[in-house]
Each structure stands twice: as C-alpha cells, then as structure tokens.
CHARMM internal coordinates of N, CA and C (Angstrom, degrees):
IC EDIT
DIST 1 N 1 CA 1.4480
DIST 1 CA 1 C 1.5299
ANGL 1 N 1 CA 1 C 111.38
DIST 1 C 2 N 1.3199
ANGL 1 CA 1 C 2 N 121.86
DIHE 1 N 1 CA 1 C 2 N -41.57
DIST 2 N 2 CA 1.4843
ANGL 1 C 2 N 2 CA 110.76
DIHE 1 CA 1 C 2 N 2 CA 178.95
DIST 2 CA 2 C 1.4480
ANGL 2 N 2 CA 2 C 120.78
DIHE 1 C 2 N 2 CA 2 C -79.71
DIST 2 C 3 N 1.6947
ANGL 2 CA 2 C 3 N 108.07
DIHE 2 N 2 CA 2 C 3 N -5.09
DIST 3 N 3 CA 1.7299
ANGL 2 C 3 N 3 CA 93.22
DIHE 2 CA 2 C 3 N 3 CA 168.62
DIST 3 CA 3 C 1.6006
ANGL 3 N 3 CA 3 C 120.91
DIHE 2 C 3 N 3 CA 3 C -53.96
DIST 3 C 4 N 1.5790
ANGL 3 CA 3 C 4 N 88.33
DIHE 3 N 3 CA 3 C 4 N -45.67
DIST 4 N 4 CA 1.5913
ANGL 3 C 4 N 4 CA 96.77
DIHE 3 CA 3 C 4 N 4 CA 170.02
DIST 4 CA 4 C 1.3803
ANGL 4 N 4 CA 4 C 143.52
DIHE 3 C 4 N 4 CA 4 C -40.71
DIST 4 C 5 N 1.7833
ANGL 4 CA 4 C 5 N 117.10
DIHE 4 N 4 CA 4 C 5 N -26.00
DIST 5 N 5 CA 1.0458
ANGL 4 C 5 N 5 CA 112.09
DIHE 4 CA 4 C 5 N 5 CA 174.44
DIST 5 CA 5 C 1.6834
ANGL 5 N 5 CA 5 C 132.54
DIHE 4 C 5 N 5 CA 5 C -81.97
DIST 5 C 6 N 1.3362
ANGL 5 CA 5 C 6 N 99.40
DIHE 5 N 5 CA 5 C 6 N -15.83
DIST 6 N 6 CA 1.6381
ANGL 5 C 6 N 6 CA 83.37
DIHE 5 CA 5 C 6 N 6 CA 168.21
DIST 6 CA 6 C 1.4471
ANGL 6 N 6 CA 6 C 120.15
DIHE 5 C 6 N 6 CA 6 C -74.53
DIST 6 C 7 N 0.8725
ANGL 6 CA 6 C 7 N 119.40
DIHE 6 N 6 CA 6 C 7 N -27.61
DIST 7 N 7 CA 1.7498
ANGL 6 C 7 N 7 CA 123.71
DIHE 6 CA 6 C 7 N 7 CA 171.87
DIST 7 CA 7 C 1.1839
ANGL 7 N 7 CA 7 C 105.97
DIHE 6 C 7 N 7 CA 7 C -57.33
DIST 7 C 8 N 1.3475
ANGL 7 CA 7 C 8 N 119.45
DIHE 7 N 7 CA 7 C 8 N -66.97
DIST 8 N 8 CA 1.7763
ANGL 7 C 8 N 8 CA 135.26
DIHE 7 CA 7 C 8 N 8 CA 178.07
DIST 8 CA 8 C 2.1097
ANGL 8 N 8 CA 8 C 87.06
DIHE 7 C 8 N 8 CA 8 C -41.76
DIST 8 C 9 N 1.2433
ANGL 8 CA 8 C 9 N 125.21
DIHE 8 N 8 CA 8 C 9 N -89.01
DIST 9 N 9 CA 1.2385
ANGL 8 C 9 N 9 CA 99.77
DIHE 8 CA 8 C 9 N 9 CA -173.97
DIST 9 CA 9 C 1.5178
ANGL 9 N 9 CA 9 C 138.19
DIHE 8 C 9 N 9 CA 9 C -63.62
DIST 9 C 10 N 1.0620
ANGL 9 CA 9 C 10 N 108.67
DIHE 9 N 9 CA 9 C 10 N 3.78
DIST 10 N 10 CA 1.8212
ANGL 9 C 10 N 10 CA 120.18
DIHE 9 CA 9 C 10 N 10 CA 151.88
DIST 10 CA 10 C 1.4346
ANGL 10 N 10 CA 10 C 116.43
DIHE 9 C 10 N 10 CA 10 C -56.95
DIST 10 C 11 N 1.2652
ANGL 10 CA 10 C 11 N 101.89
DIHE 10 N 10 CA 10 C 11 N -66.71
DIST 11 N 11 CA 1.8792
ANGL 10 C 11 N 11 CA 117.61
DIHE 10 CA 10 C 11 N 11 CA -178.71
DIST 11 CA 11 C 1.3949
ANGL 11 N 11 CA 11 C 93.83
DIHE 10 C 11 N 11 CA 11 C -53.49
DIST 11 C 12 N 1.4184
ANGL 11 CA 11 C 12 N 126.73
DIHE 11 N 11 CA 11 C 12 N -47.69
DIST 12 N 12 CA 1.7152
ANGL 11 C 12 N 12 CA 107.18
DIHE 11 CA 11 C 12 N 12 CA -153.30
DIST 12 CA 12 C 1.7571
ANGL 12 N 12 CA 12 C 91.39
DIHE 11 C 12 N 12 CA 12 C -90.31
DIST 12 C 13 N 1.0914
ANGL 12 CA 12 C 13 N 137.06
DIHE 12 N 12 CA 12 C 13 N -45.70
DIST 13 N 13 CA 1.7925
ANGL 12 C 13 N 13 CA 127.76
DIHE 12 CA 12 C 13 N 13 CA 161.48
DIST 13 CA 13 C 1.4891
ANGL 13 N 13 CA 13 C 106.12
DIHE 12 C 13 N 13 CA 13 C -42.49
DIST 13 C 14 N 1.1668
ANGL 13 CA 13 C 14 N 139.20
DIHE 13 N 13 CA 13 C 14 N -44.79
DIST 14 N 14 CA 1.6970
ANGL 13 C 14 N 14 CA 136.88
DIHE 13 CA 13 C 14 N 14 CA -163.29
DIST 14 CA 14 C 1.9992
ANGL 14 N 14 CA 14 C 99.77
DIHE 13 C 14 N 14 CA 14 C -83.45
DIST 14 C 15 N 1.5507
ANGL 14 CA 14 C 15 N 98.00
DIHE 14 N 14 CA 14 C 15 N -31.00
DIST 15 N 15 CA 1.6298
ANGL 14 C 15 N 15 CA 93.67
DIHE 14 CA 14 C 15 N 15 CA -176.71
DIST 15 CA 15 C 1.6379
ANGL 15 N 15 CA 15 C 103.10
DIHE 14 C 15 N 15 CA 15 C -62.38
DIST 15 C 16 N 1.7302
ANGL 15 CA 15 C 16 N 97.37
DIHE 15 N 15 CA 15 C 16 N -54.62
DIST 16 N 16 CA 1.2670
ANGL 15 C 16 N 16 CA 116.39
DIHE 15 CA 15 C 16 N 16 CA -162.83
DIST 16 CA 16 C 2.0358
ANGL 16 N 16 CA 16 C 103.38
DIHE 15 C 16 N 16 CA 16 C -40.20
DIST 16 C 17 N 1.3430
ANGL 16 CA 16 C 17 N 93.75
DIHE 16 N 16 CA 16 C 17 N -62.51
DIST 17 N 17 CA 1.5021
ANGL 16 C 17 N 17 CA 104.64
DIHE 16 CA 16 C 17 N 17 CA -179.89
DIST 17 CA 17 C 1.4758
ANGL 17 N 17 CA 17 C 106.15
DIHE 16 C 17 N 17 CA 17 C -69.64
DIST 17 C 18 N 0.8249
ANGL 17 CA 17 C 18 N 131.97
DIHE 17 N 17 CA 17 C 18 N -3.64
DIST 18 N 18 CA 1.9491
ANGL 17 C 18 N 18 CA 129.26
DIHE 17 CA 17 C 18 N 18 CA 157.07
DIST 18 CA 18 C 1.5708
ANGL 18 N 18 CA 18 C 109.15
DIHE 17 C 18 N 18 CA 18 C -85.28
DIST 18 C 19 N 1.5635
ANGL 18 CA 18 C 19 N 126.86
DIHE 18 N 18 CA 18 C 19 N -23.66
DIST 19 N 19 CA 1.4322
ANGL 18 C 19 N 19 CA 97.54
DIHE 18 CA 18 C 19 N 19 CA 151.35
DIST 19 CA 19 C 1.0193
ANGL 19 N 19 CA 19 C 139.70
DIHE 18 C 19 N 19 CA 19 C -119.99
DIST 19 C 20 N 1.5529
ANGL 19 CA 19 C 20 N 124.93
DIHE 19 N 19 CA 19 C 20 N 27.64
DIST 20 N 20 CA 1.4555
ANGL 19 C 20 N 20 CA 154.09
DIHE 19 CA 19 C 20 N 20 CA -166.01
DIST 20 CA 20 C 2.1777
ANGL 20 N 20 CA 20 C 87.41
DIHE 19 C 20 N 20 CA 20 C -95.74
DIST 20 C 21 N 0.8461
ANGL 20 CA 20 C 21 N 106.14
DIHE 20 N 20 CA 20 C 21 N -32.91
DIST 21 N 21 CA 1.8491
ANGL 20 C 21 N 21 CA 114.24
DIHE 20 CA 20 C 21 N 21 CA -161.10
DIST 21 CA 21 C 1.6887
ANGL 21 N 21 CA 21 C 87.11
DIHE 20 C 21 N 21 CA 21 C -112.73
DIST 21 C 22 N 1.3265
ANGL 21 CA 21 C 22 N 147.67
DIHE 21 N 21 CA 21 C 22 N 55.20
DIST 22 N 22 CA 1.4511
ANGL 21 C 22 N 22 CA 145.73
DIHE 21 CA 21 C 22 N 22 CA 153.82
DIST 22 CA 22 C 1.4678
ANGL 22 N 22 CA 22 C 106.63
DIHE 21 C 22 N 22 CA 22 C -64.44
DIST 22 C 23 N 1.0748
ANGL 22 CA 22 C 23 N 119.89
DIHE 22 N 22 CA 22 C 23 N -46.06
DIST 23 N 23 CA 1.3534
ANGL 22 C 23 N 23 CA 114.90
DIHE 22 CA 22 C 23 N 23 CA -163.17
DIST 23 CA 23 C 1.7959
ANGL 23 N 23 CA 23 C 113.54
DIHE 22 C 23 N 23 CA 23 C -74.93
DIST 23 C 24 N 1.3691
ANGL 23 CA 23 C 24 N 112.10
DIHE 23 N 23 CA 23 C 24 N -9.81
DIST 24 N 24 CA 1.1719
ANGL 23 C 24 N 24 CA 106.85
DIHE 23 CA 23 C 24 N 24 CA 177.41
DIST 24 CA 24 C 1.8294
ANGL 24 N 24 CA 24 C 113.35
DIHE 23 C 24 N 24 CA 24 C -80.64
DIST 24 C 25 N 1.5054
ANGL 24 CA 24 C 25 N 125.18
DIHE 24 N 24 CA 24 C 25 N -166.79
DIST 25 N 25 CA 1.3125
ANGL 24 C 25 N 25 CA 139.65
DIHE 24 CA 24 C 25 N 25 CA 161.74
DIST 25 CA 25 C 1.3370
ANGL 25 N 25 CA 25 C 123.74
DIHE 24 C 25 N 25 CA 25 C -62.27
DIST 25 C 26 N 1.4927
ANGL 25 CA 25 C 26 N 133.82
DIHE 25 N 25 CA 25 C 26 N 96.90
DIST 26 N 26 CA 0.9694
ANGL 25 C 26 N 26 CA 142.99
DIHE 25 CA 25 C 26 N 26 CA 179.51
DIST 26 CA 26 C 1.7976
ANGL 26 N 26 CA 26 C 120.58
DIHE 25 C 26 N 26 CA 26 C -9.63
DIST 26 C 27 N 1.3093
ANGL 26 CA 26 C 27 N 113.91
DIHE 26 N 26 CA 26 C 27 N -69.42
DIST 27 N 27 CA 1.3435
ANGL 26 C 27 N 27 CA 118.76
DIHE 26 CA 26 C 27 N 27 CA 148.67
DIST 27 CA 27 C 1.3651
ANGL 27 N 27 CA 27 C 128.07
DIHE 26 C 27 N 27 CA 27 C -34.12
DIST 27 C 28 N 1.2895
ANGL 27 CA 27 C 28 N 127.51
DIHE 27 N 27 CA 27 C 28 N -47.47
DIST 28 N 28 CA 1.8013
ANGL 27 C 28 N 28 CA 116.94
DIHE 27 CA 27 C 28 N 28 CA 170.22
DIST 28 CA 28 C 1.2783
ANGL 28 N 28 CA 28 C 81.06
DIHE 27 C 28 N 28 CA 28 C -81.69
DIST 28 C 29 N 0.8448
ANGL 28 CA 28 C 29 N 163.30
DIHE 28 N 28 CA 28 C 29 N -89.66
DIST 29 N 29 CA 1.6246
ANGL 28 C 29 N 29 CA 136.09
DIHE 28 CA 28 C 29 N 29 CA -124.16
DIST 29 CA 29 C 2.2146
ANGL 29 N 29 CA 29 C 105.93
DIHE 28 C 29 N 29 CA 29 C -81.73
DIST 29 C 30 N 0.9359
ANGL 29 CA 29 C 30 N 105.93
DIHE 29 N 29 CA 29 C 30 N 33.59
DIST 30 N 30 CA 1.0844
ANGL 29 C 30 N 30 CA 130.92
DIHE 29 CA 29 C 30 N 30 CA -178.83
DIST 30 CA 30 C 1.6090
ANGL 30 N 30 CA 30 C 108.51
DIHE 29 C 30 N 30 CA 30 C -119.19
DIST 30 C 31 N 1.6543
ANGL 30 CA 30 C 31 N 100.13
DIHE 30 N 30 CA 30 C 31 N -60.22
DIST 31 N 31 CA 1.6120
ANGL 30 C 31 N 31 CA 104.58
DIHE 30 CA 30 C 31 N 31 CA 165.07
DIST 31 CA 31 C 1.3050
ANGL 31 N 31 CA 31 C 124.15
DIHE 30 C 31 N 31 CA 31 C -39.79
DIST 31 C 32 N 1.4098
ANGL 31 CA 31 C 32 N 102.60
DIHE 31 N 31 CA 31 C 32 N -66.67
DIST 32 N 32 CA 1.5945
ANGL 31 C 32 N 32 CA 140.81
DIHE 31 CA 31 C 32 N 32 CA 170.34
DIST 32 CA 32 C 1.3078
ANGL 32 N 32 CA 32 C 110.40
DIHE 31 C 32 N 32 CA 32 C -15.93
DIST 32 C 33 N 1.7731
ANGL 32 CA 32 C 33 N 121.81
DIHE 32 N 32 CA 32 C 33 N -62.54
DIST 33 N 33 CA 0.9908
ANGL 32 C 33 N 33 CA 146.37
DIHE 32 CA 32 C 33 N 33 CA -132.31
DIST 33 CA 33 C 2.0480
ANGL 33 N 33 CA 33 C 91.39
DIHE 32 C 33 N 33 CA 33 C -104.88
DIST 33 C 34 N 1.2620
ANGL 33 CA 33 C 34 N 99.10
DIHE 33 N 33 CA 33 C 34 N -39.77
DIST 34 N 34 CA 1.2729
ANGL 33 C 34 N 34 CA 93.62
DIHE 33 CA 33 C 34 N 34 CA 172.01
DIST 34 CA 34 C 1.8365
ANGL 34 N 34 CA 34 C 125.01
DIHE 33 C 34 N 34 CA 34 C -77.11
DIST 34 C 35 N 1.1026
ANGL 34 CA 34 C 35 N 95.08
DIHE 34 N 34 CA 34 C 35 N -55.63
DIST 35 N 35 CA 1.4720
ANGL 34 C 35 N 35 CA 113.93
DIHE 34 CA 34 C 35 N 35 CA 148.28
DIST 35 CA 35 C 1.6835
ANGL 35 N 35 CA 35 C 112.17
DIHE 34 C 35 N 35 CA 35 C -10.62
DIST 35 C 36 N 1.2635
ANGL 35 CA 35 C 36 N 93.23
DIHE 35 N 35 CA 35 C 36 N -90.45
DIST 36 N 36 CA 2.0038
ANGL 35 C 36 N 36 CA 104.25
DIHE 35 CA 35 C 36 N 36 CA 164.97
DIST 36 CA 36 C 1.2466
ANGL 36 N 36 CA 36 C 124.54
DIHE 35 C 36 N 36 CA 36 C -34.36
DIST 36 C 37 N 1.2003
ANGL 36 CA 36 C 37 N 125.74
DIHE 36 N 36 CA 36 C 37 N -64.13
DIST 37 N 37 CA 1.5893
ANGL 36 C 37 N 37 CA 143.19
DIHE 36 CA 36 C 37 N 37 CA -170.94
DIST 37 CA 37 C 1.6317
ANGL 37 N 37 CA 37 C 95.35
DIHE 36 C 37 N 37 CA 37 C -45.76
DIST 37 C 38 N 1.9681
ANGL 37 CA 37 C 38 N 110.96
DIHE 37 N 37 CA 37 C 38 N -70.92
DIST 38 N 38 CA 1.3313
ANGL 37 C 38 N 38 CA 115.06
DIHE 37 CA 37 C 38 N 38 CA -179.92
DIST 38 CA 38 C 1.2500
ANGL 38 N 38 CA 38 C 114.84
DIHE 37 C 38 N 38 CA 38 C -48.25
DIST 38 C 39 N 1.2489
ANGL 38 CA 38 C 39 N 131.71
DIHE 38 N 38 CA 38 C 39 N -58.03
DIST 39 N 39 CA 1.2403
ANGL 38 C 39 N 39 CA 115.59
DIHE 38 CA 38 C 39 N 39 CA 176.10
DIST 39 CA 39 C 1.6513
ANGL 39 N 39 CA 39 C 146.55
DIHE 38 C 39 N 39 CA 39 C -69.39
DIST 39 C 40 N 1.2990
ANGL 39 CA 39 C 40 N 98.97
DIHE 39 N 39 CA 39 C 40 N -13.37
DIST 40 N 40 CA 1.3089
ANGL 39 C 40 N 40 CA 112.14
DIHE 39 CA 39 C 40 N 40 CA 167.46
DIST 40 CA 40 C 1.9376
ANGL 40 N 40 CA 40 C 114.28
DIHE 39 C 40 N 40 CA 40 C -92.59
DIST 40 C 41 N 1.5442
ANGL 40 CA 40 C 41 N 98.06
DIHE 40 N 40 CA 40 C 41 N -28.87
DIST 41 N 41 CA 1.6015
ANGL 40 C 41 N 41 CA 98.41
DIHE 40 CA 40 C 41 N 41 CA 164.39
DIST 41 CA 41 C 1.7162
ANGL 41 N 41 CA 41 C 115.57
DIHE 40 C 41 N 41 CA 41 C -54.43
DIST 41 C 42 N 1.7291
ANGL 41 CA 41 C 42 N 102.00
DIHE 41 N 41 CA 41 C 42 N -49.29
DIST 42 N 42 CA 1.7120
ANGL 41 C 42 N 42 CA 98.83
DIHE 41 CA 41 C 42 N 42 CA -173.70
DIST 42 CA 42 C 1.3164
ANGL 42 N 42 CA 42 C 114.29
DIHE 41 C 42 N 42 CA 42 C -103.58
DIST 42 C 43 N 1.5253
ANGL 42 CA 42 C 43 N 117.05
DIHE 42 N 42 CA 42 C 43 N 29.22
DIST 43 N 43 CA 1.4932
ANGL 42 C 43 N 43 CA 122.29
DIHE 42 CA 42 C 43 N 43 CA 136.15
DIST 43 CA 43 C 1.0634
ANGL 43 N 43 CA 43 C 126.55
DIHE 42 C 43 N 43 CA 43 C -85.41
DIST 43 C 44 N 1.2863
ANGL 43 CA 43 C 44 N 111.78
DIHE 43 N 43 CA 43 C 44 N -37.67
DIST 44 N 44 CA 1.8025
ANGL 43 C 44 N 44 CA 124.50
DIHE 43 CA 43 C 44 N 44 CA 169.07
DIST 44 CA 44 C 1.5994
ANGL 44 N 44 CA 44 C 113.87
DIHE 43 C 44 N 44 CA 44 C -45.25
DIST 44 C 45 N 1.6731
ANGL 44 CA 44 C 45 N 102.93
DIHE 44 N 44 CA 44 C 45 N -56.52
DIST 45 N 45 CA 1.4064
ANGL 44 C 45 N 45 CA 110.61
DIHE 44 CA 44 C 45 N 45 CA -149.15
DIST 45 CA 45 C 2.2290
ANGL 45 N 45 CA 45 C 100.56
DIHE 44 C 45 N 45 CA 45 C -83.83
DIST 45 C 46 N 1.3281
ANGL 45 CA 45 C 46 N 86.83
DIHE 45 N 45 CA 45 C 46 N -15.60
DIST 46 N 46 CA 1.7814
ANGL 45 C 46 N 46 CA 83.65
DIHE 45 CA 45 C 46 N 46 CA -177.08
DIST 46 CA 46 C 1.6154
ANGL 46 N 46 CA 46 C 80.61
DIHE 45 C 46 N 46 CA 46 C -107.63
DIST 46 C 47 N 1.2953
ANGL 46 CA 46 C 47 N 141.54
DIHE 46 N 46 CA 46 C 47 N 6.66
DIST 47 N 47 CA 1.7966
ANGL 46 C 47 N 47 CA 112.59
DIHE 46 CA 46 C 47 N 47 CA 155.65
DIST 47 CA 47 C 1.7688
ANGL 47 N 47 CA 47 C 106.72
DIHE 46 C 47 N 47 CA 47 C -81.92
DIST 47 C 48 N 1.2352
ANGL 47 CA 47 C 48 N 106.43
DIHE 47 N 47 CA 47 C 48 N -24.21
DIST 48 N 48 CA 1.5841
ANGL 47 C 48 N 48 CA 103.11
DIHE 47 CA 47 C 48 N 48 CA -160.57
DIST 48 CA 48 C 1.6997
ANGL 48 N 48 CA 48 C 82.07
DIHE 47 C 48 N 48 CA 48 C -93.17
DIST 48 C 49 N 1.1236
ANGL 48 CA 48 C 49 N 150.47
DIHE 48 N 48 CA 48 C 49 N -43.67
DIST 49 N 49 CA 1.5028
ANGL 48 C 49 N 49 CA 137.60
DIHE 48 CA 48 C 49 N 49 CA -166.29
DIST 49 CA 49 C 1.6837
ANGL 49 N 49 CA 49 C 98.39
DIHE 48 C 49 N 49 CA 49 C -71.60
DIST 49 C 50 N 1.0460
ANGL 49 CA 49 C 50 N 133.16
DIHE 49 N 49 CA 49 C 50 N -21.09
DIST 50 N 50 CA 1.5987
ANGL 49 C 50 N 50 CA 149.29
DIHE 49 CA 49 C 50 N 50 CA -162.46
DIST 50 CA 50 C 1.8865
ANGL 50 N 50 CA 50 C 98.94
DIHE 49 C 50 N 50 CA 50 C -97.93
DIST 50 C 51 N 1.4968
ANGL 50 CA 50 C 51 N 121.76
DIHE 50 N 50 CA 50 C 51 N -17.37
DIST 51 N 51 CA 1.0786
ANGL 50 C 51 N 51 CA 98.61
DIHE 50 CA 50 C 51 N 51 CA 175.46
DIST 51 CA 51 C 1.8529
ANGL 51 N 51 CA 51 C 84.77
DIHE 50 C 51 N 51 CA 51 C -125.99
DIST 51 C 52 N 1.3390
ANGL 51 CA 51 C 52 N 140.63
DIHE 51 N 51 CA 51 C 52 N 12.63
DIST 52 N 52 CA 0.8206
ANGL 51 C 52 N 52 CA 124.80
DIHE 51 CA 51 C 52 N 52 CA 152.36
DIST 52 CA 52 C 1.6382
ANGL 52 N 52 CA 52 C 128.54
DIHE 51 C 52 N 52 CA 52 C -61.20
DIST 52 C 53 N 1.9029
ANGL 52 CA 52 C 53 N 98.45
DIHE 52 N 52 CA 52 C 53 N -51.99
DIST 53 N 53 CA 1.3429
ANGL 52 C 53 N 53 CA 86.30
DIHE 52 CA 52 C 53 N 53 CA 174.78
DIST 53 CA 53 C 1.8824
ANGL 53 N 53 CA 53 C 123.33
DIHE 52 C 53 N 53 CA 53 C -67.14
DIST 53 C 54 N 1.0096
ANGL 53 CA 53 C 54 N 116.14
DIHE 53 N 53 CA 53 C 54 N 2.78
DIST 54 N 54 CA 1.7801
ANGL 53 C 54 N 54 CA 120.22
DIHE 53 CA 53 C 54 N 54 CA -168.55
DIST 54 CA 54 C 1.6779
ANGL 54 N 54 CA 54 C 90.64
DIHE 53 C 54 N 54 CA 54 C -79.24
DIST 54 C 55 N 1.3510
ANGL 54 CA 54 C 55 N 129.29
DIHE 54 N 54 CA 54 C 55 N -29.44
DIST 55 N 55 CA 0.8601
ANGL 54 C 55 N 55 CA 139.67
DIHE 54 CA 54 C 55 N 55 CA -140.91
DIST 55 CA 55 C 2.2997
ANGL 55 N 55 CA 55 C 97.89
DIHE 54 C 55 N 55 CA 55 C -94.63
END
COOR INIT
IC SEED 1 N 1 CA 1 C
IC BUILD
C-alpha cells in the first residue's frame, strides 16, 4: 500500500496544478501536468525511502 502513495500525491499536486493554469493551451497544461506529477512523485518517493532508512 505505501508504494502507492507517491504517485497518489503526484496526481493530486499535477491535478491541482492542471486547474490552477485553465486559462492557458490545453497542450502546455498537459506538459505542465506531467511535469508536476514527476516531480512531486520523485520527491515523495526519495522523502519516504530517506526516512525509511533513519528508521
């Protein structure tokens, strides 16, 4: 179950920032949205492996 959550909080940061940016071109906010997800997925997943090993 916890592999799942960095993705799960990617999608909900990448949604969030997919409708904060409406007014732009479907396609960049397409970019955008991917953009977000990855980076908030592999901040998530090396904070939670980063307090696994402390553990």
């Amino acid at each position: 179950m916890l592999r799942y959550i960095p993705g799960l909080i990617g999608a909900i940061g990448a949604m969030i920032a997919f409708r904060l940016l409406g007014a732009l071109d479907f396609s960049l906010r397409l970019v955008i949205f991917i953009a977000v997800y990855i980076v908030v997925t592999v901040a998530v997943d090396r904070a939670m492996m980063r307090y696994g090993k402390q553990r």
